[in-house]
C-alpha positions in Angstrom: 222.4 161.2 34.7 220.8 163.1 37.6 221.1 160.2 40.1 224.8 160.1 39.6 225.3 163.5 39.6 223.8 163.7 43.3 225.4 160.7 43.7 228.8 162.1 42.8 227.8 165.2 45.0 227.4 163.8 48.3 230.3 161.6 47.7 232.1 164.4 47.6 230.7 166.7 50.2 230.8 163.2 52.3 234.7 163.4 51.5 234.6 167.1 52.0 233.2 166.7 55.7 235.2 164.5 56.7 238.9 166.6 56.0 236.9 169.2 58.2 235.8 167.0 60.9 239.3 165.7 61.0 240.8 169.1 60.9 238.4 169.7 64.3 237.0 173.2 62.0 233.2 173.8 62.6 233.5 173.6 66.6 232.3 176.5 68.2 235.2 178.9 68.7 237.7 176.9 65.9 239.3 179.4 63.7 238.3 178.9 60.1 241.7 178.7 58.2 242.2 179.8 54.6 242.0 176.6 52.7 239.4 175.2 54.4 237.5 178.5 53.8 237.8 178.1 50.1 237.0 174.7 50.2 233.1 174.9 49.4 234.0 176.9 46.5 236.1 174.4 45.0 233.5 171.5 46.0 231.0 173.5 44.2 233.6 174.5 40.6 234.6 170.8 40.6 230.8 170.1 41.0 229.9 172.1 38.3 232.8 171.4 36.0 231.7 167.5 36.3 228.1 169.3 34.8 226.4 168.8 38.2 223.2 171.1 38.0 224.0 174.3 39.8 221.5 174.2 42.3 223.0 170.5 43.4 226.7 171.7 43.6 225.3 174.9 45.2 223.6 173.0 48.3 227.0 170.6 48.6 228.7 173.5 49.1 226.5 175.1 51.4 226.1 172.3 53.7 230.0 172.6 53.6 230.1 176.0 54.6 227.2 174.7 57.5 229.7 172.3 59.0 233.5 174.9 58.6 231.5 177.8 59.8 229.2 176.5 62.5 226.1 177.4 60.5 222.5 177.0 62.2 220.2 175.7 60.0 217.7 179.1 61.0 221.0 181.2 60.1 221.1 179.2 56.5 217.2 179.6 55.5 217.8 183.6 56.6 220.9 183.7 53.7 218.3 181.9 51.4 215.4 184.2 52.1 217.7 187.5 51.9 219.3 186.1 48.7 215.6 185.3 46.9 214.4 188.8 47.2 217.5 190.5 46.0 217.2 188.6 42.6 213.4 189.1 42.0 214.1 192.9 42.2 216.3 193.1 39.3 212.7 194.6 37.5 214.2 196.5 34.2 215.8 193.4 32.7 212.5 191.3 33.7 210.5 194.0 32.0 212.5 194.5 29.0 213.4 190.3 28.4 209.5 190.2 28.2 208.8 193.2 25.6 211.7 191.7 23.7 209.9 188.1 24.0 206.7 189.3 22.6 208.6 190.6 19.2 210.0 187.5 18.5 207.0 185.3 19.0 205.6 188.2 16.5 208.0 188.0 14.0 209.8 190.3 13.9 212.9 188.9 13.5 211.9 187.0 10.9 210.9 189.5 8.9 213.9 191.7 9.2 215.9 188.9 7.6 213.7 188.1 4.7 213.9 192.4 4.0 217.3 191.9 3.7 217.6 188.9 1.8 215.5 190.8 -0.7 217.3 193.9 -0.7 220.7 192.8 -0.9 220.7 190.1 -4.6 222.5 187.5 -3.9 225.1 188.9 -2.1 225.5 186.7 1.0 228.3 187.8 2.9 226.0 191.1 3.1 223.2 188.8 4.5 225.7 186.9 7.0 226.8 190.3 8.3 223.3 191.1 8.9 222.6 187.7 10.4 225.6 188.3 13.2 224.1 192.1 14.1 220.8 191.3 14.3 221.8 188.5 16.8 223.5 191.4 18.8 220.7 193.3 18.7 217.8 190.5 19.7 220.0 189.5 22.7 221.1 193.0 23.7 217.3 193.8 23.9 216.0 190.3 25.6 219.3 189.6 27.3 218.7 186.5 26.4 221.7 184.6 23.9 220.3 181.6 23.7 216.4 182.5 22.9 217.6 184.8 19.8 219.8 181.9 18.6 217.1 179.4 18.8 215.3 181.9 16.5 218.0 183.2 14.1 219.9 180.2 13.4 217.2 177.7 11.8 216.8 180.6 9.4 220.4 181.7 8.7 221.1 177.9 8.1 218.1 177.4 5.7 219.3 180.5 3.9 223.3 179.8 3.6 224.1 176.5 5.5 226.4 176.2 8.4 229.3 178.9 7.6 231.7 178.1 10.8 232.9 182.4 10.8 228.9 182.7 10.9 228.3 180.7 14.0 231.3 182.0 15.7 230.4 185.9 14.8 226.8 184.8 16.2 228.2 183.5 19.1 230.3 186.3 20.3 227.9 188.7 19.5 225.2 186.9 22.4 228.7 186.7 24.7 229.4 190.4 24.6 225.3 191.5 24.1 224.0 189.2 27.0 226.7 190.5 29.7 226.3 193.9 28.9 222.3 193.7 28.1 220.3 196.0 30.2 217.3 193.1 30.3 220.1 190.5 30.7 220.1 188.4 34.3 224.0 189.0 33.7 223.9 192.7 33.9 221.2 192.5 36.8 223.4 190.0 39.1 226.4 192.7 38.6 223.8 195.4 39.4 223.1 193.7 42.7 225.9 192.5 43.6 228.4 195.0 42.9 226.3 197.5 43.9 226.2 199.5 40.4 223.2 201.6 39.2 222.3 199.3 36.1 222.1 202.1 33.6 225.6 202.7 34.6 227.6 199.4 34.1 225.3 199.6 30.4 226.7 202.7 29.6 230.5 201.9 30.6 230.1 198.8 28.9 228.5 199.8 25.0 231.3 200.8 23.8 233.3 197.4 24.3 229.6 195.9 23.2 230.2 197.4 20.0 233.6 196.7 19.5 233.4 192.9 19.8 229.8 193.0 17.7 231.5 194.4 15.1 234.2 191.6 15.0 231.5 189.4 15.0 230.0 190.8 11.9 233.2 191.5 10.1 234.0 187.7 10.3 230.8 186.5 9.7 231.1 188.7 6.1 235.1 187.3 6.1 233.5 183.9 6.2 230.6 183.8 3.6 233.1 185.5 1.1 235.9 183.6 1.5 233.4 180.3 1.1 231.7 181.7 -2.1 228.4 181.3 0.0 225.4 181.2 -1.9 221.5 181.3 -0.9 220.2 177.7 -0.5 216.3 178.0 0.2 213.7 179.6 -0.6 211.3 182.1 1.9 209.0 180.2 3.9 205.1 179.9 3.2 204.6 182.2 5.8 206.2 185.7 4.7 206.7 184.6 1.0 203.4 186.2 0.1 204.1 189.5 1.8 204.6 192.6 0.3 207.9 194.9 1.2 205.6 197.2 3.2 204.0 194.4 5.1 207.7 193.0 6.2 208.7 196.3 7.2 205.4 197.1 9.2 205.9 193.8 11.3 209.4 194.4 11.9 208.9 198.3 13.2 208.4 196.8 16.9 211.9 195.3 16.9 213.0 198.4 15.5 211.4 200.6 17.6 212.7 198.6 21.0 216.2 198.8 20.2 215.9 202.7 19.5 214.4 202.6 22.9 216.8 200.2 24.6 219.9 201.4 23.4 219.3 205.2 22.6 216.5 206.2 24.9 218.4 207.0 27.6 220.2 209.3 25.7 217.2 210.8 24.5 216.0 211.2 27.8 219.3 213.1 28.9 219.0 215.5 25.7 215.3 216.1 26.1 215.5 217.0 30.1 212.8 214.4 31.1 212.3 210.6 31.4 210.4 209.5 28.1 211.7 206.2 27.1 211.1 204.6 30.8 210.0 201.2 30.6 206.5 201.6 31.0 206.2 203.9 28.3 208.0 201.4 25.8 206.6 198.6 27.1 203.3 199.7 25.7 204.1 201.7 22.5 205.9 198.2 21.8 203.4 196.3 22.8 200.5 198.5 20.9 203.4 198.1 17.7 202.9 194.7 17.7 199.3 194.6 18.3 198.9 197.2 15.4 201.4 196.3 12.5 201.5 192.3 12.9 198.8 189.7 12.7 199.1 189.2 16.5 195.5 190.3 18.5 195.7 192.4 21.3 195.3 188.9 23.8 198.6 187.4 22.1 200.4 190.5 22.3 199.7 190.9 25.9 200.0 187.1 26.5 203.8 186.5 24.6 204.4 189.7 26.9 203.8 187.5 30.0 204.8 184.1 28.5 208.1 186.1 27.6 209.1 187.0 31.2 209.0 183.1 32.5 212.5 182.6 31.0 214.4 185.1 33.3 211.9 184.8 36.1 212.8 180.9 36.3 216.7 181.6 36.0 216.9 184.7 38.8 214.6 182.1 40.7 217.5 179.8 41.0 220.1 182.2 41.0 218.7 183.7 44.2 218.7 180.6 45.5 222.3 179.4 44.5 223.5 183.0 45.7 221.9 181.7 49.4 224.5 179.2 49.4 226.9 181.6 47.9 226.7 183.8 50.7 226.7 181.3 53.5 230.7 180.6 51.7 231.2 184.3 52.3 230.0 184.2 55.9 233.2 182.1 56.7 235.2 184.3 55.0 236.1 182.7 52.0 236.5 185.2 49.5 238.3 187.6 51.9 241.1 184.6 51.6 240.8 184.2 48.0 241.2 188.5 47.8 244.2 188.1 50.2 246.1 185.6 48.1 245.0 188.1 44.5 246.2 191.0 46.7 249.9 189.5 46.5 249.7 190.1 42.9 251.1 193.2 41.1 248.5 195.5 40.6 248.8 195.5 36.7 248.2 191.8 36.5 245.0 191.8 38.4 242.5 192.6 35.8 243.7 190.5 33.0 244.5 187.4 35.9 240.7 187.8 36.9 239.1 188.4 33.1 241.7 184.8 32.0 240.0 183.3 34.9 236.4 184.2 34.5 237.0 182.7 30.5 238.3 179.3 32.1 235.4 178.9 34.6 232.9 179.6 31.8 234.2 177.5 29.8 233.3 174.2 31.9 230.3 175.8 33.9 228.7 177.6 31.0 225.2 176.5 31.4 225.0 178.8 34.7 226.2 182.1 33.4 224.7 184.2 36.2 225.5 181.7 38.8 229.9 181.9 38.3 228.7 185.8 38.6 227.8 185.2 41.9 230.5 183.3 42.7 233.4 185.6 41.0 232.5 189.5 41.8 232.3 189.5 45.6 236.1 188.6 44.7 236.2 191.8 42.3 234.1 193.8 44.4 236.4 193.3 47.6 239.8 193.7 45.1 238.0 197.4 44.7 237.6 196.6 40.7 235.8 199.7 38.8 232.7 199.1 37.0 235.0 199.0 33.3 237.1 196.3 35.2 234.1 194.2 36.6 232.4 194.6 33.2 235.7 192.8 31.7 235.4 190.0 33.8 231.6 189.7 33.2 232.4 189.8 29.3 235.5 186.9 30.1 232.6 184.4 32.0 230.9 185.1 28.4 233.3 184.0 26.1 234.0 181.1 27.8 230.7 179.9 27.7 231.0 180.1 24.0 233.1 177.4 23.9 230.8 175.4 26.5 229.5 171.9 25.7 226.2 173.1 28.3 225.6 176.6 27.2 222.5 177.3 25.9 223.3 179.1 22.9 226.0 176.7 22.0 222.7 174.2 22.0 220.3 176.2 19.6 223.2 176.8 17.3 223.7 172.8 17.3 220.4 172.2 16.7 219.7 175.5 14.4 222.4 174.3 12.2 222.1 171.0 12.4 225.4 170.3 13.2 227.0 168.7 16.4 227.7 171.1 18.9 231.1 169.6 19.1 231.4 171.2 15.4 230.2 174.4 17.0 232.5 173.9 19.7 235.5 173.4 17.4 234.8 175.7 15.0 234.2 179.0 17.6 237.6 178.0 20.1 239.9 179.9 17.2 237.6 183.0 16.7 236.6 183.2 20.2 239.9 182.2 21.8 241.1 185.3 19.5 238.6 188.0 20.9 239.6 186.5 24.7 243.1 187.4 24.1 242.0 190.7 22.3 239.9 191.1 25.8 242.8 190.4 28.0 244.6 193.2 26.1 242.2 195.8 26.5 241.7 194.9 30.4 245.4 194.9 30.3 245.4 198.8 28.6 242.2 200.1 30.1 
C-alpha cells in the first residue's frame, strides 16, 4: 500500500513538473500564472483523495511549488522550520488533551455509564441519549473524537448493540466537539492560523457546539425508541462489584474537568481573577484521580504524560505539512483561489466555503487538521469572521464523518463491530442532514 502510494505520488508530481517545465514557469523572472499557482494544491487534494498519507502528498506538492516558484532548497527548510514551531505552541489544547487522557485511562468514563445504566431501569433510549453526550463531552475536553470513541463505543455496543441513530448521534457529536474543542489540534490550527485568541473562536463557537450535540442526543434517544432497544449485557467484572458511591467518586475527575473546561472561564470572568487556568486544573484533576480512583500517584502522573503523545505526534506532522503548505502560498496560490471566490456574491461565500470544506473532508478525513491548513488562509484572505471560519472548521468535520479513513469512523467500526462501510452508510442520512442544517445557519448568520 505505501509503495504505491509514493509510487503514484511521484508519478504525478513527475507529470506535474513536466506541464511546468513546458510552460517555461520556475525560471527566474517567469510570472507564476493562476492555474499553475493552484496546481500543487490540487496535486496534493487528488493525492490525498487517492488516501496518499498527508505528509507524502504534502512534499509532492511542495517540491511543486519548489520548481513554479523558484524555490531554494535553504528558502524551503526555513518555511519548514518556521511552520514546526508555530504548531508545538498551540500549549492549552496539548495541556488539556493530556488531563483529559489521564481520566479515561482512569475510568472515568466507564463509570459514568454504568451510574446511568443503573439509575435509569431499563429504559434505553435514556441510556443512548446519555451515551451520544457524554461522547460530546470526552471529546470536547481531549479534543480528541476518535480516542473517546475508541472508549465509549465497545461499551455502548455491549450494552444495546449497534443502533445506526446511535452511531451517527456519536459521530456528530466528536464532528462539532473536536472543531470547536479548546484542547482540540482543530481549534489550535485555527488559532494559529487565523490569528484568533483561542478562548475566543471557543466562545463564538459553544453555542453552535450545543446545538448540533443536542441533535445528536435527540436522535440517538429517536433511534433506541423507535427500535424497542433493550439492554444486552451485563456490567463488566471490573465495576460490577462497586458500590453507587465508589462509581460516583471515580467519575468526579471527569466531572470536575468539564466544569473546568467549559464553565471556568466564565467563572473566572464573574469572580474578577484567573482560577480555572490550566495549571490549576491540571492538578486538582490530576490529585481527583489520584485520590478517588484506584490509580497511584505514578499512574496518574504517567497517563498525564502518556496522554499528551496523541496530539504531540499529530501537530508534529501538521507543522510539517503546513511547511509545504506555506511554500504553495509563497507563489501566491491562494491569493488566486481568493480572486476567483471574490467574483462570487457576497451572500454565497460562507455557505460555498462551509459545502466545500464538507466535500474535502469527506475524502481526506484522516487529516483533519491538515485540510485546516490548506482551507483558512483562503478564509482568512476572503476577511471571514471568527463565526464564519468556525462554520467552515465545523463543515471539514462533518465530512470526515462520512470518511472511510477517519479515525473515529474506525473505532466505531471496530467498537461496534460492524464494517465501517455500515457506519459509513448508516451516518451519510443523519449527517448529510445536519450539513444542510449547517449550510443554513452559515447562510442566516
Amino acid at each position: 500500500m505505501y509503495k504505491k502510494s509514493i509510487i503514484l505520488s511521484f508519478l504525478v508530481l513527475i507529470i506535474s513538473a513536466g506541464t511546468v517545465y513546458a510552460t517555461g514557469a520556475g525560471e527566474v523572472g517567469h510570472p507564476v500564472n493562476g492555474f499553475l499557482s493552484i496546481l500543487p494544491l490540487l496535486v496534493i487534494l487528488g493525492l490525498l483523495f487517492a488516501r496518499v498519507h498527508m505528509l507524502i502528498a504534502g512534499l509532492a506538492g511542495g517540491i511543486l511549488a519548489m520548481v513554479i516558484g523558484g524555490i531554494s532548497i535553504a528558502e524551503a527548510n526555513g518555511f519548514m522550520l518556521e511552520a514546526l514551531p508555530t504548531m508545538l505552541t498551540i500549549t492549552v489544547p496539548i495541556i488539556n488533551s493530556a488531563i483529559a487522557m489521564a481520566v479515561f485511562k482512569s475510568g472515568g468514563y466507564t463509570t459514568a455509564l454504568t451510574l446511568v445504566r443503573r439509575g435509569i431501569r431499563g429504559k434505553v433510549e435514556y441510556f443512548a441519549a446519555f451515551i451520544v453526550f457524554l461522547q460530546a463531552a470526552a471529546t470536547y475536553m481531549s479534543g480528541i473524537g476518535g480516542g473517546s470513541a475508541m472508549v465509549i463505543a465497545p461499551l455502548a455496543f455491549a450494552a444495546v448493540g449497534a443502533i445506526p441513530e446511535l452511531i451517527a448521534g456519536m459521530s456528530i457529536a466528536a464532528a462539532v466537539s473536536f472543531t470547536t474543542s479548546p484542547a482540540s489540534l482543530e481549534s489550535g490550527v485555527v488559532s494559529q492560523l487565523a490569528d484568533i485568541p483561542l478562548q475566543d473562536y471557543v466562545s463564538t463557537m459553544r453555542p453552535y457546539w450545543i446545538l448540533f450535540t443536542i441533535l445528536g442526543i435527540a436522535l440517538a434517544f429517536y433511534g433506541a425508541k423507535k427500535r424497542k432497544a433493550i439492554f444486552q449485557g451485563e456490567e463488566s467484572e471490573e465495576v460490577k462489584n462497586m458500590s453507587n458511591k465508589e462509581l460516583w467518586m471515580s467519575t468526579i475527575p471527569a466531572i470536575f474537568l468539564l466544569f473546568a473546561v467549559i464553565l471556568g472561564p466564565l467563572v473566572n470572568k464573574v469572580v474578577g481573577t484567573p482560577i480555572f487556568v490550566p495549571l490549576v486544573y491540571l492538578v486538582v484533576t490530576i490529585a481527583l484521580v489520584f485520590f478517588l480512583t484506584k490509580f497511584s500517584l505514578s499512574q496518574s502522573v504517567e497517563a498525564l504524560v502518556e496522554g499528551s503523545n496523541y496530539i504531540l505526534v499529530r501537530l508534529f506532522s501538521v507543522g510539517i505539512f503546513l511547511g509545504f503548505i506555506n511554500m504553495i502560498g509563497d507563489i501566491g496560490a491562494f491569493e488566486t483561489i481568493v480572486g476567483i471566490a471574490r467574483n462570487a456574491p457576497i451572500w454565497l461565500m460562507v455557505p460555498a466555503a462551509v459545502l466545500a470544506g464538507f466535500l474535502v473532508g469527506v475524502p481526506a478525513g484522516a487529516y483533519v487538521g491538515s485540510i485546516l491548513a490548506l482551507i483558512l488562509p483562503v478564509t482568512i484572505a476572503l476577511n471571514f469572521s471568527p463565526l464564519a471560519t468556525g462554520f467552515v472548521v465545523m463543515g471539514v468535520g462533518m465530512g470526515s464523518q462520512v470518511s472511510f479513513v477517519n479515525i473515529t469512523m474506525q473505532a466505531l467500526s471496530s467498537g461496534f463491530q460492524i464494517p465501517i462501510i455500515e457506519v459509513v452508510k448508516g451516518n451519510a442520512k443523519w449527517v448529510g442532514a445536519c450539513t444542510i442544517i449547517l449550510l443554513a445557519i452559515s447562510f442566516i448568520a
